[in-house]
N, C-alpha and C positions, 0 to 999 in steps of 0.2 A: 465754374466761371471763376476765374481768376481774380483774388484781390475782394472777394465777395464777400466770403467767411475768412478769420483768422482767431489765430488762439485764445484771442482777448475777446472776442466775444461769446456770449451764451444762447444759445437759439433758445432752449427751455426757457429761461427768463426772462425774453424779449416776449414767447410766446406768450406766458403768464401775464406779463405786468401790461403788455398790450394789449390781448387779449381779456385783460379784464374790462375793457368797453363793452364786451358782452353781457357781464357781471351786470354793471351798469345801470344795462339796457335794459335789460329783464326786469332786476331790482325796480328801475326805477317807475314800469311799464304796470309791474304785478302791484306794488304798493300805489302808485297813484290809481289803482281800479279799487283797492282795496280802504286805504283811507280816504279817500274822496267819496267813495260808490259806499262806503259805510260806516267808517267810525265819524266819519267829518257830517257827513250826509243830515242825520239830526240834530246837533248839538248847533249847526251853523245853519241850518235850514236850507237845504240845497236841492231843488228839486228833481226830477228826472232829464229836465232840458238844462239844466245848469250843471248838470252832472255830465250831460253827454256832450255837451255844451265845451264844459274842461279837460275833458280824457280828449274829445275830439282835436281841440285846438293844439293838443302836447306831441298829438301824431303831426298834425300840420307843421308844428313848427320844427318835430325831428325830417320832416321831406325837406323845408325851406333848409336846416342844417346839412344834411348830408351833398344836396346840390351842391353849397356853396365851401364847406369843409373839404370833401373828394377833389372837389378845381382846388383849389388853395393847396390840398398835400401834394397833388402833383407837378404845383408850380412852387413851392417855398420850400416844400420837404415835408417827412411825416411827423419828426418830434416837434416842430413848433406847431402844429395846430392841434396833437391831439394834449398838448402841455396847456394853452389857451382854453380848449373845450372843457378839458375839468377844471381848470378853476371856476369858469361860466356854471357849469353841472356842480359845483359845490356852493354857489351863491341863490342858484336856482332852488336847490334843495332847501338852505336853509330860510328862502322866504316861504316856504310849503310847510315847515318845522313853525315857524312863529305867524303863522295865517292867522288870523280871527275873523275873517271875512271874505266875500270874493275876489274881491279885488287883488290882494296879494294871492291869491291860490292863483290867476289868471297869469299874472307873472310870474308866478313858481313855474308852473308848467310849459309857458314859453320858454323859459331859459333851462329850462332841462331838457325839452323836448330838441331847442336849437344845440344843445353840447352833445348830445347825444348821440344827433343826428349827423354833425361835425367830427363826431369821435370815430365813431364804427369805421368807417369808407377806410379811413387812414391807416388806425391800429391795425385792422385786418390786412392790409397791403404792407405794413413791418415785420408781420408776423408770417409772411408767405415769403417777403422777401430775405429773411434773415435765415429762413430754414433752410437745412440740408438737402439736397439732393434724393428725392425718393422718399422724404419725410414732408413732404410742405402739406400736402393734403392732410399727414397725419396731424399737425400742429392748428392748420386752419379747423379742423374740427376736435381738438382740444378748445378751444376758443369758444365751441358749443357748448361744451360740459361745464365750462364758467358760465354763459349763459343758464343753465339749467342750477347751476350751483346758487345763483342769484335768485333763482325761484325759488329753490328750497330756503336759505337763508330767510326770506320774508317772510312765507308759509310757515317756517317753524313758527318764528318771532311771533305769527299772529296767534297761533295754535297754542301757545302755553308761555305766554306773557300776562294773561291775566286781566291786562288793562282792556278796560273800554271807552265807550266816547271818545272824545275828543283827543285825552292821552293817550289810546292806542294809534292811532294817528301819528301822534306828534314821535313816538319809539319810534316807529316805522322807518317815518322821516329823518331821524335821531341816526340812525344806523347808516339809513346812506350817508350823510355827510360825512361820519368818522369814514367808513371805507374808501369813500372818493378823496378825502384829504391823504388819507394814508398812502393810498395809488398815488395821487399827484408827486408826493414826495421820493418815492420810491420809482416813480417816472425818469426823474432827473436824472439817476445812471447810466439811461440809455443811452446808446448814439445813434446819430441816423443812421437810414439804411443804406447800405453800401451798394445796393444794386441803385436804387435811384441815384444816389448821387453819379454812379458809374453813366447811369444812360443822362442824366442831365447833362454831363459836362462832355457827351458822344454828340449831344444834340447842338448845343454851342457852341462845338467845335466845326460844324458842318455851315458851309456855307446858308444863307435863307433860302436861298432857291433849290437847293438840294436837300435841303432839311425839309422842304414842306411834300417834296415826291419820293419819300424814301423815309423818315421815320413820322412813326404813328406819334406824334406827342402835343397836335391839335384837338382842340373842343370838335372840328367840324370833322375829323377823322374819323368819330365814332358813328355818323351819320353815312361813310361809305365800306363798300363792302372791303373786308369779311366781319369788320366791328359791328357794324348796324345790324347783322344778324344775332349776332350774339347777345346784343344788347336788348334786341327785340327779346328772347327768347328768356331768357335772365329776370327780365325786366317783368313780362307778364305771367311768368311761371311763381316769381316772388309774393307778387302782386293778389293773385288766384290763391294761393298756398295760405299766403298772410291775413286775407280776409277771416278765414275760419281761427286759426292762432291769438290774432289780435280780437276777436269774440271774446274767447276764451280768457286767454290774458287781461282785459280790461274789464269785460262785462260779465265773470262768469261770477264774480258774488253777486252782482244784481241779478241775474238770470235765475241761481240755487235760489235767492231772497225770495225773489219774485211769482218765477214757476213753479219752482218746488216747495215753495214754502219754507227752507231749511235757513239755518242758523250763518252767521258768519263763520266761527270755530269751527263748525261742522264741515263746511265746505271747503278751508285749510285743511282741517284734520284727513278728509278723505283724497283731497288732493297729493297728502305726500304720500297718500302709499304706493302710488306708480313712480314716485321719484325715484328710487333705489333699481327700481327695472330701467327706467331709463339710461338711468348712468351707468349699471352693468350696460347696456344696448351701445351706448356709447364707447367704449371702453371696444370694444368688438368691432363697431365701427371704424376707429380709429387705426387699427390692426388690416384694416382692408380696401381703405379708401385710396392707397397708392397702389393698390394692384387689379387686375382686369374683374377679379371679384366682386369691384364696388358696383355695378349695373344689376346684379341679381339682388342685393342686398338693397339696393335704390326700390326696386320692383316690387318687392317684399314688403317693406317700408308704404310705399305708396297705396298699395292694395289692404293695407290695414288703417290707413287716414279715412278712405273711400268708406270700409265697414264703418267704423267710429262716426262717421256723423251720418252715415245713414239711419244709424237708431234712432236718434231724434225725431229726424225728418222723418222717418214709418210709422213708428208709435207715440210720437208724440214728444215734450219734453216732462221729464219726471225725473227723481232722484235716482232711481236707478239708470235712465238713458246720461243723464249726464253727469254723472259718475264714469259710466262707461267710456262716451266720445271723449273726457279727460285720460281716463288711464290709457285706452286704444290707441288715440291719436298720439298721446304723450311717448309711446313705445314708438309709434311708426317715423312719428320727427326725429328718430334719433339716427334711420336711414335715410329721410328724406328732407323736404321740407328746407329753413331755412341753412340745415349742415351742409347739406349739399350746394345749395344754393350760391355758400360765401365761397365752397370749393372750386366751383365753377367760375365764380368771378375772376378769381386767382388764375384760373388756368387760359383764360378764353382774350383776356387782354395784356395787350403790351406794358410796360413796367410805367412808361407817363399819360400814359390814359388809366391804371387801372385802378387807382382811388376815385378820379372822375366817373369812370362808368358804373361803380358801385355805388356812389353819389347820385346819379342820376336812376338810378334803376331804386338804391333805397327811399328816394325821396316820392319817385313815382307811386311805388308800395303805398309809404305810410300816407300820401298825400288821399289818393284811395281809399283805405284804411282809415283814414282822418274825417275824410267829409259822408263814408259811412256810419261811421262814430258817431256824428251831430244827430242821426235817427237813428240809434240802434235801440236804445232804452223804448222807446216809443212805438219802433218799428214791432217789436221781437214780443208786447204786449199788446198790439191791436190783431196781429198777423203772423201771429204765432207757428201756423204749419207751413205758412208760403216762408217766411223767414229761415225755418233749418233748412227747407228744400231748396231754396236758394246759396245756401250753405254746401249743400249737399253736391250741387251742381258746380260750382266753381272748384269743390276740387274734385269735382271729372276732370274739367279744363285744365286741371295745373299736371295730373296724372298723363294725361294725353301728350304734354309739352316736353315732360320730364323722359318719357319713354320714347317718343316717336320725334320730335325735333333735334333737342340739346345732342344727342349721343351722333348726329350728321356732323355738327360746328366744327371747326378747326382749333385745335390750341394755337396762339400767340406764339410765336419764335422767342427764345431767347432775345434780351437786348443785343447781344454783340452781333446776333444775326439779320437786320433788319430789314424788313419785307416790304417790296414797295404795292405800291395799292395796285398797279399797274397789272401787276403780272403775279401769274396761279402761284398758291401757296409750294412747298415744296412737301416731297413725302412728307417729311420729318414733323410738320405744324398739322397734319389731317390725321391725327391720334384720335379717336373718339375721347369727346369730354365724357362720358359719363358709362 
């Protein structure tokens, strides 16, 4: 594409410093389960509903951020909203850092959950559009392995920092904000993306009445076909996949506390040792995801999420099942799961809908994910075996979508090739996504 890339910019470090919304996300997802679900949990008296109560509202409000962040990057650009979001996410943070009650914890995690939520859609649509030709898949799942970086990063910090109560909490919390100021400043380099700007100023250039039956870059365009399928499929594949993730991520120190009787440290400490598998698993991934190989390796992936929480759900939960469903599923997400998930985004919509449609599909997720959250602490100790089998069951559902729907969808034309709604895609856009 012409005009798109040029020698002054750097795809790696647009993918990096954007990409670390992923960072972020994770960081900010593992430690609020971590310092709230336990070092905060006593020292502030916080119960089981006021715990789930917090994690739940943080998903809420990353759904409310990404609907309204994803419209906004595709109407104003990507670098001013994901430059606003982390400032929000660094003020967020540090009322979570200096909490002594609930009340500020309620708004920490509003305003994290909303930068958060605001951030991802965007960053991930700079980081696909800035990339080379034959590399974007690869870079959109580099974006994952910040992600996973962000979970080691806290995991270690809990595992052999030493502190407890209230100040292990407060490090936790301590460390995001250095990383999120540090990003924010490091932001600034960037430029916007040159493909958006390209299709913005294709889109202004077109008369109204020709611009609204020939390019995609309406809210209501995602509602007809060939977007509304994709959006469907995206949408409750993410959805299905993320219920068991966001368990895991938010609740699984209360669950090891809980079920297994096991320690906080403990449940850190054995959490990182599938780390270093994953990011190998990654690492491999990344190597295959721009080529027809990436469908077997999705397969693969997916078929080992399925085992992983079925241990639970068969025998029970116990230190050794869920040790297991972390290290299993932890390997299988690195085929599947939300890597795939952001790759598809990228691939399936037009350049001004596709911060929107990953706003809309993320926000769906966590919204899900969120008003599951408000019973999970509750749910997962009254009704313990219907809980994982209900777990167990939703990612059949995401396995089914991933394998049998997505790999029909049509990729999105280039901008400068614009498809109208009217009339059949052409060869070139009916590439299998997956």
């Amino acid at each position: 594409m012409s005009g798109i890339q040029d020698a002054t910019r750097s795809p790696w470090k647009t993918a990096t410093l954007a990409g670390m919304a992923s960072y972020l996300d994770a960081s900010a997802l593992v430690t609020s389960g971590i310092a709230i679900g336990g070092y905060y949990a006593g020292p502030l008296q916080l119960g089981a509903g006021t715990i789930g109560s917090l994690l739940g509202l943080q998903t809420l409000a990353f759904a409310a951020g990404a609907l309204s962040g994803g419209r906004l990057g595709d109407r104003f650009g990507r670098r001013k909203i994901f430059t606003l979001s982390l400032v929000l996410y660094a003020a967020g943070v540090l009322l979570l850092l200096v909490a002594a009650g609930p009340a500020l914890l309620y708004a920490g995690v509003m305003a994290t959950g909303l930068a958060i939520g605001a951030d991802l859609p965007v960053s991930l649509a700079l980081v696909n559009e800035e990339a080379p030709a034959g590399k974007k898949g690869t870079m959109v799942v580099f974006s994952g392995m910040l992600w996973l970086a962000g979970i080691v990063a806290v995991l270690g910090l809990t595992s052999f920092m030493g502190a407890q109560g209230i100040l292990g909490g407060r490090i936790l919390f301590a460390h995001l904000l250095v990383v999120a100021v540090v990003v924010l400043l490091l932001r600034l380099s960037l430029r916007e993306s040159a493909e958006w700007t390209a299709a913005r100023r294709a889109a202004e250039a077109r008369p109204t009445a020709v611009s609204e039956t020939m390019e995609f870059s309406r809210v209501r365009d995602l509602f007809r076909a060939p977007t509304v399928y994709a959006l469907l499929a995206t949408g409750l594949y993410y959805a299905t996949w993320n219920l068991g993730a966001n368990t895991l991520g938010q609740f699984g120190t209360f669950l090891w506390t809980a079920l297994a009787k096991g320690e906080v440290a403990q449940f850190s400490q054995l959490t990182l040792l599938g780390l270093p598998t994953g990011f190998l698993a990654g690492l491999v991934f990344m190597r295959v995801v721009d080529r027809p190989a990436r469908h077997a390796w999705f397969a693969a992936g997916t078929a080992l999420i399925v085992i992983a929480w079925a241990l639970p759900a068969l025998l029970g939960p116990s230190k050794f099942t869920l040790v297991a469903v972390m290290l299993i599923s932890g390997l299988g997400n690195s085929f599947a799961g939300e890597s795939i998930y952001k790759v598809w985004s990228q691939e399936l919509f037009p350049t001004l809908l596709r911060a929107t449609a990953q706003g809309v599909t993320m926000a769906f997720t966590r919204a899900v994910a969120g008003l599951a959250a408000l019973g999970t602490p509750v749910f997962a100790l009254g009704h313990t075996r219907l809980f994982f089998g209900l777990l167990l069951a939703l990612m059949l559902v995401a396995a089914l979508i991933g394998l049998a729907w997505v790999p029909r969808l049509p990729k999105a034309l280039p901008p400068e090739e614009p498809m109208s709604p009217t009339t059949p895609a052409p060869a070139t856009s009916r590439r299998s996504a997956a």
